[in-house]
N, C-alpha and C positions, 0 to 999 in steps of 0.2 A: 791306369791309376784309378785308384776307388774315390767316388765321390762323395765329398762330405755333408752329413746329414744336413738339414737345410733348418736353419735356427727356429727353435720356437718360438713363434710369438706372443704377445702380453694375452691377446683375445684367446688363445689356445690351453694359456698360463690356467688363467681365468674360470674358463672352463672345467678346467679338472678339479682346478679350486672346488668349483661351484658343486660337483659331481661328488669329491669328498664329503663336503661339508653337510649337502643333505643327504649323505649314508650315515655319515654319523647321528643325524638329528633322528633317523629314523630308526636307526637302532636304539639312542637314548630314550625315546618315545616308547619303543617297545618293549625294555627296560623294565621304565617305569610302570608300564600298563601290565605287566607281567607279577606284580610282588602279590597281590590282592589272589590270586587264578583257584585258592583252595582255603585260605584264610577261613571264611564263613560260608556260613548255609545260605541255600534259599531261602527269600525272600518270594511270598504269595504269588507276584506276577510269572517270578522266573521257574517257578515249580509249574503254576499253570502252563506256560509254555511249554515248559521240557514234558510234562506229562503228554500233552495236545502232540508233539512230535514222535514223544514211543507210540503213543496209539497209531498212531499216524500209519510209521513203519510197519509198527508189527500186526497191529488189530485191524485197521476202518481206515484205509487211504481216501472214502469219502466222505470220510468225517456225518457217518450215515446215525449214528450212537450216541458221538462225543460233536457238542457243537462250539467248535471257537469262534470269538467276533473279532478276526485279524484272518487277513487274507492269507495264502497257504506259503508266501514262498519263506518269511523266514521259517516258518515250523517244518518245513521241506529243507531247509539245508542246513539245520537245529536237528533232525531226524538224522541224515546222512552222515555230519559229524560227530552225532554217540553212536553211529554204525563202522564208523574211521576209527576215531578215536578210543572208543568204551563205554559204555553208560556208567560215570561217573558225573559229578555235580563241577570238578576239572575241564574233563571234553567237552562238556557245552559250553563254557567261558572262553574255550579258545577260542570260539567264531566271530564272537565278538571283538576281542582282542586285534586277530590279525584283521579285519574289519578296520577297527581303529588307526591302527598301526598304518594301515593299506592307506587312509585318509590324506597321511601326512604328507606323499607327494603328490597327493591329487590336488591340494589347498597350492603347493610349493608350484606346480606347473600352471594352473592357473596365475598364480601372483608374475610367473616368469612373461606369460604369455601379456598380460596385461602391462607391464614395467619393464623390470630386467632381472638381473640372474642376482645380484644384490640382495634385492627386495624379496625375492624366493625365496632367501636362505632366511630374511627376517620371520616371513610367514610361516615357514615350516617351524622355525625355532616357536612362535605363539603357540600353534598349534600343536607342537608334541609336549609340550611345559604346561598345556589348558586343561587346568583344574575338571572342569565339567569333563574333559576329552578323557581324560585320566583314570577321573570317578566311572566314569559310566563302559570304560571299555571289560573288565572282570566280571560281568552281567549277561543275563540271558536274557535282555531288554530287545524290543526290535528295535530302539533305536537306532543303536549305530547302526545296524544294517543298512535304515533310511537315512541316514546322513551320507552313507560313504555310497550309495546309489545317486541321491541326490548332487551330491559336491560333484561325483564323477558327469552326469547327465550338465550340469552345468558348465562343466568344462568344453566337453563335446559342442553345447551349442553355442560356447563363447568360437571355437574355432572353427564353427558353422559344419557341423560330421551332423545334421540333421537327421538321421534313421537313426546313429548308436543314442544320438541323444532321445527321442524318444522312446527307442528302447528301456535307456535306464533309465526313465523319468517312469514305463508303467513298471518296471523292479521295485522302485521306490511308491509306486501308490499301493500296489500289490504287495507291498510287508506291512503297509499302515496306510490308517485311510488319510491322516496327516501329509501322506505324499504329492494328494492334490495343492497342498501349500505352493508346492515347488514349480506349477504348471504354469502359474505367470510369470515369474522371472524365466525359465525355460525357454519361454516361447519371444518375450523381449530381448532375450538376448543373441537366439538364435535369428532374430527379425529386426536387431536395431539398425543396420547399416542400411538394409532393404525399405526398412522404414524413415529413414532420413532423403535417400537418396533413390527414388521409385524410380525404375528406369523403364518396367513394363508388368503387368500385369501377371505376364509369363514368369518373368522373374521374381515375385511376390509368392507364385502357387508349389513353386519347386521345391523350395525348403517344406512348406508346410503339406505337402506330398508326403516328403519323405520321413518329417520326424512325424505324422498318422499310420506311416506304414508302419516304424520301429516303435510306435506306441502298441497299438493293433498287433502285433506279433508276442506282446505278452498280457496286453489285456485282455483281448478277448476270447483266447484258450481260456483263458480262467475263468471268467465270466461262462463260460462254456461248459466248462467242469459245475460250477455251482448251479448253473440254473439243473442240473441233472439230479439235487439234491431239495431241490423247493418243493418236490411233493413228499419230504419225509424231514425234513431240517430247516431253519433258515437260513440265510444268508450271514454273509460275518458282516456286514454294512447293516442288518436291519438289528443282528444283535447288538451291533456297536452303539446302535441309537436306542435301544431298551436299556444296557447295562450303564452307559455314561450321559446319557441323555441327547436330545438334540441340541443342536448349535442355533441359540438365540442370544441376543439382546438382554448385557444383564440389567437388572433394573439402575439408574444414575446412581441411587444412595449408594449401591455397592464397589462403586468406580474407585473411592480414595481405598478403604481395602482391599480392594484386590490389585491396585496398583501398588501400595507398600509388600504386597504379599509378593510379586511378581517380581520386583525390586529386591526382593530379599534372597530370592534364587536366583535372580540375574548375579548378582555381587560375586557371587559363586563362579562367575565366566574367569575373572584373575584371583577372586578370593586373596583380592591385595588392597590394602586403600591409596598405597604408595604407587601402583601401577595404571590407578584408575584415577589417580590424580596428576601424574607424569600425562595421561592422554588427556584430560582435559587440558592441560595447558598448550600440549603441543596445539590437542584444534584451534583454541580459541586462540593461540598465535594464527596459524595460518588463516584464520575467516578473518583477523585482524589486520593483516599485513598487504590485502588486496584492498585495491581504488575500488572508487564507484564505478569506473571505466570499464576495468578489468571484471568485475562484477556481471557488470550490464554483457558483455563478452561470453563470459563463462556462465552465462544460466541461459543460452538460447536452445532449441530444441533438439539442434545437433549434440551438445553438450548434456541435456539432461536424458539423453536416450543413449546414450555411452553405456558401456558396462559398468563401470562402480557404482556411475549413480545409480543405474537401474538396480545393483543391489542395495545401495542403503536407503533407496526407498520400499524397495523388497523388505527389506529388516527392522524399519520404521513402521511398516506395516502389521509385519508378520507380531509384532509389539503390541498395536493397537489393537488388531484382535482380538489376542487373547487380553487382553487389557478391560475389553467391553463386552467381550461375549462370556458366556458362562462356562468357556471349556475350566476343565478340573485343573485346578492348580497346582500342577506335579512340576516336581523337576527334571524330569525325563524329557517333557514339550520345551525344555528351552536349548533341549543340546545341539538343534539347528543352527541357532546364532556361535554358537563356538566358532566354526570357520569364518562366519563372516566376520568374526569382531577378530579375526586374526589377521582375514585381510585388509579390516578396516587398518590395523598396525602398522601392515603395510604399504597404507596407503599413505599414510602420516609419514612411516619414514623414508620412501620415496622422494616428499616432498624438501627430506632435510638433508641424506644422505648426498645430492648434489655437493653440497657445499662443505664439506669433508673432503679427506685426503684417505686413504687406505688405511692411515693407521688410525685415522678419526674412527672410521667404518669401525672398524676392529675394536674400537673402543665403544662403539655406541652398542656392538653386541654384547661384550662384556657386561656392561652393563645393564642391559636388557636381559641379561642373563641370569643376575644375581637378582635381578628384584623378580625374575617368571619363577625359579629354584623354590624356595620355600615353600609357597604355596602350592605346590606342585608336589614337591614331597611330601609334604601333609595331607596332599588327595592318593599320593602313592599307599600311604601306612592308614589311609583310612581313616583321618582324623575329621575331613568334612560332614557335613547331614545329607551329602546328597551320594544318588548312585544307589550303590545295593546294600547290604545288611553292615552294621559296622559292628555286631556284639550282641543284640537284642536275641537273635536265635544261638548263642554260642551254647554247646554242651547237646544241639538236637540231632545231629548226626551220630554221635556219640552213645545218646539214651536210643538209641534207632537199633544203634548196630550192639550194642549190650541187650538188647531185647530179643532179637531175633536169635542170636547167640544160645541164650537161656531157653527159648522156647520159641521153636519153628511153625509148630503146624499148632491149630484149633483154638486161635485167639483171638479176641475181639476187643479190638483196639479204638476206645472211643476217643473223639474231636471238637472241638467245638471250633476252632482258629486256629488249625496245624493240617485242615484235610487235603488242603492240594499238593503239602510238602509230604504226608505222609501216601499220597497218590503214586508222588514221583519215587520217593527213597524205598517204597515197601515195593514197589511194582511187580516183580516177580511173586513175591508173596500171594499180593492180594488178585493176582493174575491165577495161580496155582490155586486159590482157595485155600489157602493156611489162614492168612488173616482175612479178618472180616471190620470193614469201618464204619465205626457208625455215630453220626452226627446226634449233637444233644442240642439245643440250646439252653435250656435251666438245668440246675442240677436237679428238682424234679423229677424231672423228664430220666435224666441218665437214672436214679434210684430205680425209678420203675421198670426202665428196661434192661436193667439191670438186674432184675429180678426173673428175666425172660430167656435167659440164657444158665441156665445154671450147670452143665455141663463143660460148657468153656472157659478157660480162663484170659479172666475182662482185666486191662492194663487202663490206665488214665495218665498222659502227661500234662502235668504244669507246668506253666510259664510264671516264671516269677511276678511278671508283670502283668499278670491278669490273674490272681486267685481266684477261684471260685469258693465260694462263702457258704454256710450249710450245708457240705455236699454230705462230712459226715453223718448228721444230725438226722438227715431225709433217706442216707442208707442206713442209718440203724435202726430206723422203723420198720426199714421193711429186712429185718434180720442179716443187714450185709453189713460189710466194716472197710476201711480204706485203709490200706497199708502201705508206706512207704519202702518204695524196696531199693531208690540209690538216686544220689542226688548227681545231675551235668552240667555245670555250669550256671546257666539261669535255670533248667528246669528238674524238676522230681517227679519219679516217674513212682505210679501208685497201683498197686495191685488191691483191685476187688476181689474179697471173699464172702462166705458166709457166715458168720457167724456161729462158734460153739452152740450146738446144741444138749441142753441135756440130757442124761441119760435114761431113755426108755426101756420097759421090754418087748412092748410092739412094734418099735420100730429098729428093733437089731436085725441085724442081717444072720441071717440062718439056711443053711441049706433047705429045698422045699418039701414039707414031708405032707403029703395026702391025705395020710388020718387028721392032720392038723384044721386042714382046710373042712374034712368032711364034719368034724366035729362044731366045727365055727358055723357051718351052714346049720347043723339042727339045733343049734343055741338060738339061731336067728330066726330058724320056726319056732323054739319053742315060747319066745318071747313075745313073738307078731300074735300067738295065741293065743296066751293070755292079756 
């Protein structure tokens, strides 16, 4: 007699539950991070990169010519997928994307490991719906690189795999030198039980053995690679500190603006006031709801060297600095905190989902669901200010590829704020020697050298948003004119000429006749004669 299968149980139930629900989250994540992947152009940074990666591939793998101030490995595997994928402004978006997308179970297994399979599925839901995760994954930015190296490295040393976590904690310092952020939560996390609970010295040195080894295993190749380039290039560490400056102390006055400024891209993390006023309440119930007892309990040193805390003091920090130091206030440095304020969600509904029944559960994500939605699709279709281009460059792919079209070889395409996009888009071009680039910064400047070229035919595109002002005026002095030859979107693209000449009869063209010349020469003695 055949034996009957043996009943599933609730924890089994549960499980698959859990196994569905963040396939689906990760698919809606990638979804969403998917509408943006060809919409718009580059944007300076993302052109910069992708240029720095075709060289990379095809020219100077020692970046011995071209010198970037970011360490090699995203421009290494930025290079590799327009070698996959195509050299399109598409295939570099994608690394980013599944990057992104990659993230969402790494936040979700984390939350798992820390809570339960509940609270997983909260965090993954924050984090595939997260505005900032959203905006910034359709980019050739290193960020998300360094996030999803980072989140991943953290995870590693919350469940103490000390070698892979240092590993991908120098992946993460080696795409951005911001990666160093992530070395002291890393190392807390991977050291808090150890550190609560010493039990020998031996057992103190083991972990931090092994996350030096899997640190060492990619820092210092690279470090290895670059010092081979210090007697002809500098370093991406000494550029970084030429081009953005060094990291100091910004002056107190500057403290209230750049704390409202920094506020102003934070908001951007739910880019909801409804969602950031739902977590305010939950906290300030929960910090409300405990004794002084319980208090005095829960702040002892076992408890403040726990994982969460150790992150929202991480992230209270990671605040403060950029808060009083002079880093540049972009919104690119704040897409670190995206995971954390996801798992902060998580932590919050941990604390409430106890006291719910299933279909409470099921109701607090619905809900949670309708107020993450909007703002999340309006970073899908691009209506936020942060991430990559939303419209400013529309029409420059376009005036690129109706240029070359019209005329391939022996032109001279001037720039003033379009040279590192027309670096990457012309590439082949200006690789072959068809086009030639050349920067102006006054229109001055471009009449004159404009004037230097007169065999080639000179293109000029505008940006609606930045006219240049007498450029006619200063080329028709020096006998050139500016024509308009087709308008894309924001920009008009203008072709230099020379201006009509009158008509001579010295200077017609005539086949060469010898009596002509020898006559000219005894007119020229006979004049110097008398």
């Amino acid at each position: 007699m055949p034996t009957a299968a043996p009943p599933v149980t609730r924890p089994a139930v549960f499980a698959r539950l859990y196994s569905l629900g963040l396939a689906v989250l990760i698919l809606v994540g990638f979804g969403l991070r998917l509408y943006l992947l060809d919409q718009y152009p580059f944007r300076e940074d993302e052109a910069i990169y992708s240029f720095w990666a075709l060289h990379f591939w095809h020219v100077d793998p020692m970046f011995l010519t071209v010198w970037p101030d970011k360490p090699p490995v995203f421009l290494g595997l930025l290079a590799a997928t327009f070698r996959l994928f195509g050299f399109t402004q598409a295939s570099g978006r994608w690394l980013n994307i599944l990057l992104s997308t990659a993230t969402i179970p790494i936040v979700a297994v984390t939350a798992r490991y820390l809570w339960d399979r509940r609270t997983a599925l909260v965090v993954a839901l924050a984090f595939s719906l997260s505005p900032f995760a959203i905006s910034f994954a359709p980019t050739v930015y290193t960020d998300p690189l360094l996030v999803f190296a980072g989140s991943l490295a953290l995870y590693l040393a919350l469940t103490d795999r000390a070698f892979w976590a240092g590993l991908w904690l120098g992946l993460a310092i080696m795409t951005k030198q911001q990666g160093l952020l992530y070395l002291p939560l890393v190392l807390g996390l991977l050291l808090h039980h150890h550190l609560v609970n010493v039990k020998s010295l031996r057992s103190m040195l083991r972990p931090v053995g092994g996350f030096l080894a899997g640190l060492g295993a990619v820092v210092l190749p690279i470090l290895y690679w670059d010092s081979l380039r210090w007697a002809v290039a500098p370093s991406p560490w000494d550029l970084s500190v030429r081009n953005y400056g060094a990291l100091a102390v910004a002056p107190v006055l500057q403290w209230p603006q750049r704390l409202a400024a920094w506020m102003d891209l934070g908001w951007y993390l739910t880019a909801s006031w409804w969602v950031w006023t739902v977590l305010g309440i939950l906290l300030a119930w929960k910090l409300l709801q405990r004794d002084a007892a319980a208090q005095r309990r829960n702040w002892d040193l076992k408890s403040l060297l726990a994982p969460f805390p150790l992150m929202l003091f991480w992230s209270l920090g990671f605040c403060l600095l950029h808060e009083v130091s002079t880093v540049q206030i972009w919104d690119r440095y704040v897409l670190p905190l995206a995971p954390m304020l996801a798992l902060m969600i998580g932590w919050l509904v941990n604390r409430i989902h106890p006291l719910l029944s299933a279909r409470g559960f099921v109701l607090l994500l619905l809900v949670g669901t309708l107020c993450l939605l909007p703002p999340a699709l309006l970073a899908t279709t691009g209506q936020w200010p942060i991430g990559a281009d939303h419209g400013d460059y529309t029409g420059l792919t376009d005036a690129l590829t109706w240029l070359t079209h019209e005329q391939s070889q022996h032109v001279v395409l001037y720039h003033r704020l379009l040279g590192w996009q027309y670096r990457f888009y012309l590439y082949n071009q200006v690789a072959a020697g068809d086009y030639e680039l050349r920067w102006f910064p006054s229109a001055v400047y471009l009449a004159d050298n404009a004037t230097k070229a007169p065999l080639q035919r000179k293109f000029f595109l505008q940006p609606s948003w930045s006219p240049m002002r007498d450029l006619k005026m200063h080329l028709a002095v020096r006998g050139l004119t500016l024509t308009a030859r087709q308008h894309f979107g924001k920009f008009t693209l203008y072709e230099i000429k020379q201006l009509p000449q009158p008509f001579c009869t010295w200077c017609s063209c005539a086949p060469h006749n010898p009596w002509t010349t020898l006559k000219f020469a005894s007119d020229q003695s006979m004049m110097s004669r008398q």
